[in-house]
C-alpha positions as CSV (number, residue, x, y, z in Angstrom):
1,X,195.0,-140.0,-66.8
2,X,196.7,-143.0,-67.6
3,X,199.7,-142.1,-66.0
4,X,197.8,-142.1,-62.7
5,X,198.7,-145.4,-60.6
6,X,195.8,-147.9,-60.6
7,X,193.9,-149.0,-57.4
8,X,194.7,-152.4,-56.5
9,X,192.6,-152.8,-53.4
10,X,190.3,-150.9,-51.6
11,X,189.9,-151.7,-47.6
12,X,187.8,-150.1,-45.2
13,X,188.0,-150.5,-41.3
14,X,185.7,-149.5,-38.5
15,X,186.8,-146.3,-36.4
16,X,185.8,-144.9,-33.2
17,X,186.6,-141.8,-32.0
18,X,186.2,-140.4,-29.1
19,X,184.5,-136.7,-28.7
20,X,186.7,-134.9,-25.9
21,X,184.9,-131.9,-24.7
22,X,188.0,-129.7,-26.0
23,X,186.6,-130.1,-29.7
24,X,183.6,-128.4,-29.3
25,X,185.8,-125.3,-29.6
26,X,186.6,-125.9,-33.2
27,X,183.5,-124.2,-34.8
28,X,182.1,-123.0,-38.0
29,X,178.9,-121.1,-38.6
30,X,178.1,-122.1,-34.6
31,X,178.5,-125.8,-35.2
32,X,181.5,-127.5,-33.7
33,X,183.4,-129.6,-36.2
34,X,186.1,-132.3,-36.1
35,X,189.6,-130.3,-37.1
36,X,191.2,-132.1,-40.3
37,X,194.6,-132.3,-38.2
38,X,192.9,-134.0,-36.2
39,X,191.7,-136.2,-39.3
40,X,194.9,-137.1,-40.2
41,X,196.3,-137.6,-37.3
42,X,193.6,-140.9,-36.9
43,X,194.4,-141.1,-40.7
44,X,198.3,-141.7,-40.1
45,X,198.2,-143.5,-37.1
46,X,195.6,-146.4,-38.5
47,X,197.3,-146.2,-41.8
48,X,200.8,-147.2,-39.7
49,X,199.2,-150.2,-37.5
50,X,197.5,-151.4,-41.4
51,X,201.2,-150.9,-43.2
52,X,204.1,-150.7,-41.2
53,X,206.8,-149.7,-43.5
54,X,204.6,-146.2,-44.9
55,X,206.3,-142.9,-44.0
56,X,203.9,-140.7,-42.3
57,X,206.2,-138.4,-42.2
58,X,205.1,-137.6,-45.6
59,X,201.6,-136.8,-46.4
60,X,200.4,-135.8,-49.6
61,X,197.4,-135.0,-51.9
62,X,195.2,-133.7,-48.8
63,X,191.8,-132.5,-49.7
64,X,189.2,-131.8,-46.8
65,X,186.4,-132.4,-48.7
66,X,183.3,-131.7,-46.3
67,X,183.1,-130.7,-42.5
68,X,182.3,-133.5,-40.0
69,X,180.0,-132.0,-37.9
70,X,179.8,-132.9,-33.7
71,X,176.8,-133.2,-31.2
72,X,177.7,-131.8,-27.9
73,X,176.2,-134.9,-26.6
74,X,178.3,-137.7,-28.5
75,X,181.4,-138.9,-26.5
76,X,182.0,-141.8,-29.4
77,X,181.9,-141.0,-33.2
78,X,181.5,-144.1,-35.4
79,X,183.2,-143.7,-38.8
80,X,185.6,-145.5,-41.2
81,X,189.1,-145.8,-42.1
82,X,189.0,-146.3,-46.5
83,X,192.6,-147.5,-47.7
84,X,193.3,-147.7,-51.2
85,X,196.1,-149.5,-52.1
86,X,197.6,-148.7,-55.7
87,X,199.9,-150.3,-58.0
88,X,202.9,-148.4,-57.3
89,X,202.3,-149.5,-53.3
90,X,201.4,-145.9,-52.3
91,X,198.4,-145.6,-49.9
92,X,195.5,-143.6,-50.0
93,X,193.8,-142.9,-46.9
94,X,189.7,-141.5,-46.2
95,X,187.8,-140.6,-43.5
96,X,184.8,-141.3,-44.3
97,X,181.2,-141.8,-42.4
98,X,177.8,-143.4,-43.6
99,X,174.3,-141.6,-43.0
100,X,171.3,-143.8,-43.4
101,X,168.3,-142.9,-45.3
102,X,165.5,-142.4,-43.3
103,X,163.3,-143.3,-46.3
104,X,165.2,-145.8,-48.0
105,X,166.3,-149.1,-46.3
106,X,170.0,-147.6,-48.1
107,X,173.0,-146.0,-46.5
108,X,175.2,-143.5,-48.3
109,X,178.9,-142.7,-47.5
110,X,180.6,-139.3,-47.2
111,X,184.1,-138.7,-47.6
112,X,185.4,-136.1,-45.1
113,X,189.6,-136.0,-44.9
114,X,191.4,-137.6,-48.1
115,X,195.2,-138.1,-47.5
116,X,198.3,-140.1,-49.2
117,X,201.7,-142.0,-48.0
118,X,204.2,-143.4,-50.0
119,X,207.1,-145.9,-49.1
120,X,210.8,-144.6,-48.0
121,X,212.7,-142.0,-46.3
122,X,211.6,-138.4,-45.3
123,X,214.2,-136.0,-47.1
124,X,215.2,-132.8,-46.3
125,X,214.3,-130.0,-47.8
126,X,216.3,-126.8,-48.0
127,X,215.8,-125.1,-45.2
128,X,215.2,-121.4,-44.7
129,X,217.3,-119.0,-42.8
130,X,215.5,-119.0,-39.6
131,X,216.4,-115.1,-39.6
132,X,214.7,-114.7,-43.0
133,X,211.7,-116.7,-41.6
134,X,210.9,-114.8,-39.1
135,X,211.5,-111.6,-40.7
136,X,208.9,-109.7,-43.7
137,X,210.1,-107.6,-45.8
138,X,208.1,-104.2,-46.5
139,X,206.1,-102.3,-44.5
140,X,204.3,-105.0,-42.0
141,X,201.9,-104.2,-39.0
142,X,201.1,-106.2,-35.7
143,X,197.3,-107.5,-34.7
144,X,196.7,-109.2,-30.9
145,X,196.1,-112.6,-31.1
146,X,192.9,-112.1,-28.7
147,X,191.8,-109.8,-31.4
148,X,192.0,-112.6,-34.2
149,X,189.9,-114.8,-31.4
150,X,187.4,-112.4,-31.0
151,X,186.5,-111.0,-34.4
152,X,188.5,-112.8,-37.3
153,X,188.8,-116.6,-35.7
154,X,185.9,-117.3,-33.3
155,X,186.7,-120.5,-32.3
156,X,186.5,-121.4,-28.4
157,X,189.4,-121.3,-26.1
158,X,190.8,-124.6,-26.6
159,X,192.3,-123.3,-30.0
160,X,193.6,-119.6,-29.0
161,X,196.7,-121.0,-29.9
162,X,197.9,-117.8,-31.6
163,X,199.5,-115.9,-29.1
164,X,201.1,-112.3,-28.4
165,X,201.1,-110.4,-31.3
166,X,200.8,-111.5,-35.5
167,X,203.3,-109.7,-37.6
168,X,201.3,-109.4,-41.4
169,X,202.3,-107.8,-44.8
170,X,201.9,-108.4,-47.8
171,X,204.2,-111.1,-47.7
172,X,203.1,-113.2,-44.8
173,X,202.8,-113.5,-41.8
174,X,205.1,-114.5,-38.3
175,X,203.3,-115.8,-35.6
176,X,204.1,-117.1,-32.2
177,X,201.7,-120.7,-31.3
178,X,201.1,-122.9,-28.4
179,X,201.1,-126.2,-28.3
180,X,198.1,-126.5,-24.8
181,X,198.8,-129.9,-22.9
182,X,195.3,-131.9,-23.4
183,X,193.9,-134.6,-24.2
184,X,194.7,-135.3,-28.0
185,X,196.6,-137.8,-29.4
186,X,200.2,-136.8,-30.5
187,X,201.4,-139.7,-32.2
188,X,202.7,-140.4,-34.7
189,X,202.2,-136.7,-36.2
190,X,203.3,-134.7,-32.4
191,X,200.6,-132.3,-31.3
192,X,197.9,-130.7,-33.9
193,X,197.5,-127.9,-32.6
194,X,200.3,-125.8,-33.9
195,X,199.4,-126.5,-37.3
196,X,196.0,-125.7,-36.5
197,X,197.0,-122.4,-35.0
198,X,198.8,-121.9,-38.8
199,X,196.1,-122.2,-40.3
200,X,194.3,-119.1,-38.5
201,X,197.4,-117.6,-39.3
202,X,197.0,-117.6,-43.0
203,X,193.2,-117.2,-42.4
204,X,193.9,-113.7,-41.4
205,X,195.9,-112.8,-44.2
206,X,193.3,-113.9,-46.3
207,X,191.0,-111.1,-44.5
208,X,193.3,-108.8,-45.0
209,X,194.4,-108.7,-48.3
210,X,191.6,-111.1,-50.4
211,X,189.0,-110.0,-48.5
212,X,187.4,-113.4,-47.6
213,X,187.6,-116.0,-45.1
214,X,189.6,-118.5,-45.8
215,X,189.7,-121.7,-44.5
216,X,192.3,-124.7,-44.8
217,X,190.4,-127.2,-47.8
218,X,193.7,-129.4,-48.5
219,X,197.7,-129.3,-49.0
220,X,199.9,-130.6,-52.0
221,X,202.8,-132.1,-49.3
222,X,203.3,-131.7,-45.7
223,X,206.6,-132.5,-44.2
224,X,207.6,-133.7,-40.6
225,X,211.3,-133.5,-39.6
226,X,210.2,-133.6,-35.2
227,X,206.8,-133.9,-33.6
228,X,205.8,-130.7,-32.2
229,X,205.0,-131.5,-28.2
230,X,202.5,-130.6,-26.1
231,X,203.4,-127.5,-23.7
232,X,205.9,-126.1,-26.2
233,X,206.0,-122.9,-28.1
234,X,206.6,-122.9,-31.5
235,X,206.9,-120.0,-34.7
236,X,204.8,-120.0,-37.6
237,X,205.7,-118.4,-41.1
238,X,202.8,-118.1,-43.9
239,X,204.5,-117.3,-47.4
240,X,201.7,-116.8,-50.3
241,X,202.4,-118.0,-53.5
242,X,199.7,-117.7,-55.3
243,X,196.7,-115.5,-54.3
244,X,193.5,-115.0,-56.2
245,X,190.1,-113.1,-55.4
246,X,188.9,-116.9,-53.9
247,X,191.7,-119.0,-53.3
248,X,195.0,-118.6,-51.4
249,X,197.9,-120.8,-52.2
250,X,200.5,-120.5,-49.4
251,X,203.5,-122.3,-47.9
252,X,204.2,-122.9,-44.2
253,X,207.3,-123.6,-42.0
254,X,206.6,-124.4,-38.2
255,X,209.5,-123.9,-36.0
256,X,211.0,-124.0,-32.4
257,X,212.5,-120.2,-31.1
258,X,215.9,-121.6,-31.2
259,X,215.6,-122.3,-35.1
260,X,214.9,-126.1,-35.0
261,X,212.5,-126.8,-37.5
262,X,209.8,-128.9,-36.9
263,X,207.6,-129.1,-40.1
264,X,206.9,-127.9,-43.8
265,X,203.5,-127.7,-45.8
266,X,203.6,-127.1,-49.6
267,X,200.7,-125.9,-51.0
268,X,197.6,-124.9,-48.4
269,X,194.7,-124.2,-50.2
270,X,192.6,-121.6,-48.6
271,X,189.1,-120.9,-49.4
272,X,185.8,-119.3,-48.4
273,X,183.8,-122.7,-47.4
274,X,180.9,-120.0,-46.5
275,X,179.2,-119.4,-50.3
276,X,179.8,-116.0,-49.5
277,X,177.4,-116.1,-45.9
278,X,180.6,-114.9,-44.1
279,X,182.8,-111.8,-44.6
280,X,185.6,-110.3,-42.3
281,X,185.3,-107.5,-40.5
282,X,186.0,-104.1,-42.5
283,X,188.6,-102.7,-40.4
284,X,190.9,-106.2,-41.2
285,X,190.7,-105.2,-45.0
286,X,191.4,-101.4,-44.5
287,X,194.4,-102.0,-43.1
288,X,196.1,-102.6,-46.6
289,X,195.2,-101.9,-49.6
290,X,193.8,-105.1,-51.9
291,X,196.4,-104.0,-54.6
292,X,199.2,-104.1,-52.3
293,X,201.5,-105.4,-55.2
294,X,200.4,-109.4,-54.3
């Protein structure tokens, strides 16, 4: 612990968001919730307009700690940009909101999206063969996208972004994504909806072969080389590195068809958010056997 840079300062401005009707589709359990890529894409841009010379390029430490639920009827969300400024000049950034006690004359805040920047140049990582990418090795099979929309992601049609067919084995998957022209903000992280579309990606594989649900709860680093733009198609690979019975550890590459890389995310942490409630269909998890060799 003492190796851990101190907090210097901690800042907090006022947010508003506004509610477009397109995130109503974004759903868990029935209730529509805000998407973290959404989250961090607030997260970035305020953290920018705060601190000019922070990468956002780079974003580390995610966690997305609890959902942010959305009334149908609420075109303006009022919440808070939390900055914590440590010693070493990195910046931690929070969504966060504040719920009033009915009772009590006290208000308590909840953290929803936790992310972190650090001064200086993006660097390049080593990139992948994009014929290796898009290519599993071992016996793999193909599912319909509309099928993932209709049993294994049921989210509303504003985030079928999976599209034509998912290629799945044991390790990974390849998936074709859309990036739909609406109204959310692309700067300064391009459009969220391919990495949002990832994330169902790796949420099937998690059906298939752990047996639960999994949802995206945070990511070690996530890389941006281009801003993904809106009307585009774009490639997804999921590559698991470490799978357990209730947590997937994965990486993900998002790419163009031509090979052009576009981002790189280190460490998604999926989980079952549900306690259990949820679990995926039974033909998903007879498709391959559990001890596929993982």
């Amino acid at each position: 612990m003492a190796n851990l840079p101190q907090i210097e300062e901690i800042r907090q401005f006022p947010l508003e968001i506004r509610l477009h009707p397109y995130l109503m589709d974004h759903r868990f359990e029935g209730n529509a919730v805000f998407p973290a890529v959404e989250a961090i894409q607030i997260l970035a841009a305020s953290t920018k307009s705060h601190f000019p010379e922070i990468n956002t390029d780079i974003i580390l430490d995610a966690g997305f700690d609890k959902f942010l639920f959305l009334k149908a009827d609420q075109p303006v969300m009022e919440g808070f940009h939390e900055i914590c400024i440590k010693k070493d000049r990195s910046i931690e950034s929070k969504l966060v909101t504040r719920i009033k006690s009915r009772k009590l004359s006290i208000s308590r805040q909840k953290e929803h999206v936790t992310i972190s920047f650090q001064s200086g140049q993006t660097q390049c990582s080593d990139f992948p063969l994009f014929e290796n990418l898009t290519r599993l090795e071992g016996e793999s099979f193909q599912i319909a996208s509309h099928k993932v929309y209709q049993e294994l992601v049921p989210f509303g049609p504003a985030y079928h972004n999976l599209t034509d067919y998912l290629l799945i084995s044991v390790k990974g998957v390849v998936a074709n994504i859309s990036a739909p022209v609406c109204e959310a903000a692309i700067e300064p992280l391009g459009s969220p909806f391919p990495l949002d579309a990832a994330f169902h990606a790796a949420c099937v594989w998690c059906q298939c072969f752990l047996g639960f649900i999994g949802f995206p709860v945070g990511f070690e680093k996530r890389t941006l080389f281009r801003q993904t733009i809106p009307g585009n198609h774009y490639i997804c690979r999921i590559i698991p590195v470490k799978p357990t019975p209730e947590l997937l550890v994965c990486d993900l590459w998002i790419c163009d068809p031509k090979g052009i890389f576009f981002e790189n995310i280190k460490g998604v942490r999926m989980k079952d958010v549900s306690a259990g409630r949820k679990k995926p269909p039974e033909w998903i998890m007879k498709i391959q056997p559990l001890d596929s060799g993982i």
